[in-house]
Every structure is written in C-alpha cells, then in structure tokens.
MIDOSE-1310 file (N, C-alpha, C; in nm, 2 decimals, decimal comma, always signed):
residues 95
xxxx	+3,21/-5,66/+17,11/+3,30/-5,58/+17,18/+3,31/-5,64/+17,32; +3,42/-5,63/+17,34/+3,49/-5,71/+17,49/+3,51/-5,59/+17,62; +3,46/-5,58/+17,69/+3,46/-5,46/+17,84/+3,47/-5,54/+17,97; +3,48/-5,44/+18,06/+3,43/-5,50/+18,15/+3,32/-5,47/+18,20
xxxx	+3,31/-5,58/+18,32/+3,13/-5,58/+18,33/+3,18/-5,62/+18,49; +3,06/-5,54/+18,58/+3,07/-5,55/+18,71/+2,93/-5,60/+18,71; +2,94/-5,69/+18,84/+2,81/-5,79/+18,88/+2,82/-5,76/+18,98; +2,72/-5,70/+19,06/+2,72/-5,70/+19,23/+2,67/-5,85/+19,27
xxxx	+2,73/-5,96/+19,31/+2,71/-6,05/+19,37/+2,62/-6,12/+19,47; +2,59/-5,98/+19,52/+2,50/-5,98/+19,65/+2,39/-5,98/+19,59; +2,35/-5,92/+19,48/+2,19/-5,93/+19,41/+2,15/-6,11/+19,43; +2,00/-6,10/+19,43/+1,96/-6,28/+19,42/+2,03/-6,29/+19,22
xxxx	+1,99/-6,43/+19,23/+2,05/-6,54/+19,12/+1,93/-6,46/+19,00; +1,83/-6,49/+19,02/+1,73/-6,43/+18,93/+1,78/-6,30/+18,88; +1,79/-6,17/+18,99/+1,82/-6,04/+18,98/+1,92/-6,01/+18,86; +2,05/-6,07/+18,87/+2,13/-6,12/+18,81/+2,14/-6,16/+18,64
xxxx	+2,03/-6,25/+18,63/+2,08/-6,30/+18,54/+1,93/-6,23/+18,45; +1,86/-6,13/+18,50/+1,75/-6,07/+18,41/+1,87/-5,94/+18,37; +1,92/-5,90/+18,45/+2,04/-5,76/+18,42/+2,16/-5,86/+18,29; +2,15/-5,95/+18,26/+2,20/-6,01/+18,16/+2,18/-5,98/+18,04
xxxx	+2,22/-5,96/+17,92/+2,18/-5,89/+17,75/+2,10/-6,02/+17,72; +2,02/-6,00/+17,63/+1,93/-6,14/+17,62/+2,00/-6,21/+17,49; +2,12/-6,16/+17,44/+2,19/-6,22/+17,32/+2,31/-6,34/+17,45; +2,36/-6,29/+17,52/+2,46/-6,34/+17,59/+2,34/-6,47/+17,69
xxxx	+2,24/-6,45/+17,77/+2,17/-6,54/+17,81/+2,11/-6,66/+17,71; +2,10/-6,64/+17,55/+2,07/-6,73/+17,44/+2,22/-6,79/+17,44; +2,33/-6,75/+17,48/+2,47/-6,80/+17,49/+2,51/-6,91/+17,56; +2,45/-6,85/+17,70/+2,44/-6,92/+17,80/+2,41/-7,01/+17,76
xxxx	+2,26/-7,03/+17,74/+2,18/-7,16/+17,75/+2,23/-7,30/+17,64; +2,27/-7,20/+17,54/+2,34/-7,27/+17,41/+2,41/-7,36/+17,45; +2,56/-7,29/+17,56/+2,66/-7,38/+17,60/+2,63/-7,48/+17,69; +2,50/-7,45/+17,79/+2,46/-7,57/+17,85/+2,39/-7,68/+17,77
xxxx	+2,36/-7,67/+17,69/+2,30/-7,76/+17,63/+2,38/-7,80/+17,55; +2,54/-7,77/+17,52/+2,59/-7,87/+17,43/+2,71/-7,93/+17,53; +2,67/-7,90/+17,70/+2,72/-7,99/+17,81/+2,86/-7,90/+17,86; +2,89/-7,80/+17,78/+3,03/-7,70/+17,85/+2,98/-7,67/+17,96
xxxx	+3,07/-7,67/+18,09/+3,12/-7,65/+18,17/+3,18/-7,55/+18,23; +3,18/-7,47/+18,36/+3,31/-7,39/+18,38/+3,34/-7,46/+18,55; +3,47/-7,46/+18,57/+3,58/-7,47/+18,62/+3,61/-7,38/+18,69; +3,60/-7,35/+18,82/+3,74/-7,23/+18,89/+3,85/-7,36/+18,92
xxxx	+3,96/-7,32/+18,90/+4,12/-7,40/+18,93/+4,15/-7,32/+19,00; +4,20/-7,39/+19,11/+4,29/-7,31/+19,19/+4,44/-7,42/+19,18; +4,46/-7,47/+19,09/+4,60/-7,56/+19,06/+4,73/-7,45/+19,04; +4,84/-7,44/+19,13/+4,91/-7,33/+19,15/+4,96/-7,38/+18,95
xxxx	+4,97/-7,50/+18,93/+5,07/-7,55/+18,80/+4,98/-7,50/+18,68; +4,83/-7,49/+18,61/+4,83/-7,47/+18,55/+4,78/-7,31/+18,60; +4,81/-7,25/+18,68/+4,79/-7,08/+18,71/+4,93/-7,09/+18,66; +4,99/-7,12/+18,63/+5,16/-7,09/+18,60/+5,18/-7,10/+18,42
xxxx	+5,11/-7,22/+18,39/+5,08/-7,26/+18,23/+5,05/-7,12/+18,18; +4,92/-7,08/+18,23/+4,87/-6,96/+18,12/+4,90/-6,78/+18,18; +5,01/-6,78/+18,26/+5,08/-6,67/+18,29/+5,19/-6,69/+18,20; +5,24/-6,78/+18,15/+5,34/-6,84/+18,08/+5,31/-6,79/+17,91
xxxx	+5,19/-6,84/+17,90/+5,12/-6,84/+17,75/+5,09/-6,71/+17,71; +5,04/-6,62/+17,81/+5,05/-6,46/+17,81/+5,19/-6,43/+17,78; +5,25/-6,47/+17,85/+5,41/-6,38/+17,80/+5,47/-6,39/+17,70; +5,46/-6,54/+17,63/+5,50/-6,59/+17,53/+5,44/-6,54/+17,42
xxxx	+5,31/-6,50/+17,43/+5,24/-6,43/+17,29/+5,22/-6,26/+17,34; +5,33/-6,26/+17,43/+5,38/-6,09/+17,43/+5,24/-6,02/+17,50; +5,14/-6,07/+17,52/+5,03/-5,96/+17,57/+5,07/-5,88/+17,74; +5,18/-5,86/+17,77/+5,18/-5,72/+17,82/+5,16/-5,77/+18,01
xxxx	+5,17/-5,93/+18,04/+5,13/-5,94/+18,14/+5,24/-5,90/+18,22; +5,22/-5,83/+18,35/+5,37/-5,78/+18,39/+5,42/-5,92/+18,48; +5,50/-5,88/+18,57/+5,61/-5,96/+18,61/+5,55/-5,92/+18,81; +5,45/-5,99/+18,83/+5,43/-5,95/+18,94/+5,39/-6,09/+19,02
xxxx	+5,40/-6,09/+19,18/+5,42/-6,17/+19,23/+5,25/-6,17/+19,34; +5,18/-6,30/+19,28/+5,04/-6,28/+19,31/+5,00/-6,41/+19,38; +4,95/-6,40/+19,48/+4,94/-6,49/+19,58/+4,86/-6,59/+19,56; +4,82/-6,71/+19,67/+4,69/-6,77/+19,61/+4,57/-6,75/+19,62
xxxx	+4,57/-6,60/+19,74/+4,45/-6,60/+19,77/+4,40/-6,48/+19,67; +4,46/-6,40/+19,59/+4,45/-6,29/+19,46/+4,39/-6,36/+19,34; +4,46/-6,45/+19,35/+4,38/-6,52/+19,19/+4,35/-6,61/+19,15; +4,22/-6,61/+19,05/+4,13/-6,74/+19,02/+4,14/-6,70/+18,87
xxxx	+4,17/-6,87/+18,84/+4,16/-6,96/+18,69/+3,99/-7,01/+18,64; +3,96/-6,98/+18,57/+3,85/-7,00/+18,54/+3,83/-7,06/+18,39; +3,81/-7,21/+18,40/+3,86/-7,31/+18,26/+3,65/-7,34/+18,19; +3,67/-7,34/+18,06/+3,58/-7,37/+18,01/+3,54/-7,52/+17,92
xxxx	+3,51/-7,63/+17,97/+3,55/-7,73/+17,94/+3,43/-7,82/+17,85; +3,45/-7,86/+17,72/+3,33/-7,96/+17,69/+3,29/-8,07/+17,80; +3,17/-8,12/+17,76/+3,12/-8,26/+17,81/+3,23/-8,36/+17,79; +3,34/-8,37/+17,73/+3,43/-8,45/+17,69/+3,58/-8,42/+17,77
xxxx	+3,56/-8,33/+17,85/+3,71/-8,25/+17,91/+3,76/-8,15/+17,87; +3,74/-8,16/+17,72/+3,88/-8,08/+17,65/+3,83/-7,91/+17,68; +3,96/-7,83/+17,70/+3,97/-7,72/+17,76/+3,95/-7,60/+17,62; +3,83/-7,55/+17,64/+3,79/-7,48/+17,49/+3,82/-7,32/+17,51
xxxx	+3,81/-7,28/+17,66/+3,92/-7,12/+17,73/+3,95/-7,16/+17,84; +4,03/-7,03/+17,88/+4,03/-7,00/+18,01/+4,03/-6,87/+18,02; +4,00/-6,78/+18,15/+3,99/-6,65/+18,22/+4,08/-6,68/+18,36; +4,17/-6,57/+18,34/+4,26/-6,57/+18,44/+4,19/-6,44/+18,52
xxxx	+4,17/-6,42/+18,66/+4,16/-6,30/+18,72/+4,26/-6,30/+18,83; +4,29/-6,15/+18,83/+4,38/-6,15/+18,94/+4,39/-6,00/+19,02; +4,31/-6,02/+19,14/+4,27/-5,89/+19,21/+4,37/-5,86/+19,33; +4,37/-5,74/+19,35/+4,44/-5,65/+19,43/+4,41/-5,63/+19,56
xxx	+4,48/-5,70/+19,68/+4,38/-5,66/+19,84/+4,47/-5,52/+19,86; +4,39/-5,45/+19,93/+4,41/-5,33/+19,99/+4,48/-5,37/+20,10; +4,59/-5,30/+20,17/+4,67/-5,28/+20,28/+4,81/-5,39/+20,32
C-alpha cells in the first residue's frame, strides 16, 4: 500500500531511519548493494519530460505553473545509469 509518509527532518540520521518499517530498511540496504542510486535533478528539461509523461497517461496532473524553487525530481538510477523511477515533488510556499 502506497501513502504518504512524513519525516521530520530535523530528527538525527539514526532517529530516522530506526522510525523506518524493517521490511522497507531490508529494501534499502537491498538497493545499495546492487549499486542504485538516487538523484535530486533540478534539470528544468527533464522536470518537463515527466510532467509531460503524467499528462499523456491521463493521471490527473493539473495545469499549474511551478517554479524552480517548488519542485524537486528525484531519479533512481542503476550502477550502470539507466533510470529505473522517478518521484516528482512539488510543494506549495505560503504567501
């Protein structure tokens, strides 16, 4: 099942990652060891690719105009390059 999940940030690194499910930390470790990678992009062209890729397979992304400092690309990449996901986020400043 897919949710959301809030991380207070400010907690230490340790803190963190014991408040982690011990199924998803066996995950973790998995993908480090077969050398995946994650990536923040901040490349305005491929933030554009996968706003693109949402609309084309209809999921509902609206038509809004989001700055660079709102949103981070987040690519999952083998030891080899090739791009296995990505996680688009894109947050709201107040005022």
């Amino acid at each position: 099942m897919v949710g959301t999940v809030i991380i207070d940030l400010k907690q230490p690194l340790d803190v963190i990652w014991k408040n982690i499910k011990r199924k998803r930390r066996s995950d973790i470790k998995r993908a480090e060891k077969k050398g995946i990678t994650i990536e923040m992009n901040t490349c305005q062209e491929e933030f554009t690719e996968m706003v693109n890729a949402f609309r084309t397979r209809h999921l509902g992304l609206p038509c809004i105009v989001v700055s660079r400092k709102t949103k981070y690309l987040f690519i999952a990449k083998s030891k080899e390059g090739e791009v296995l996901a990505g996680e688009l986020f894109i947050t709201r400043l107040n005022g």
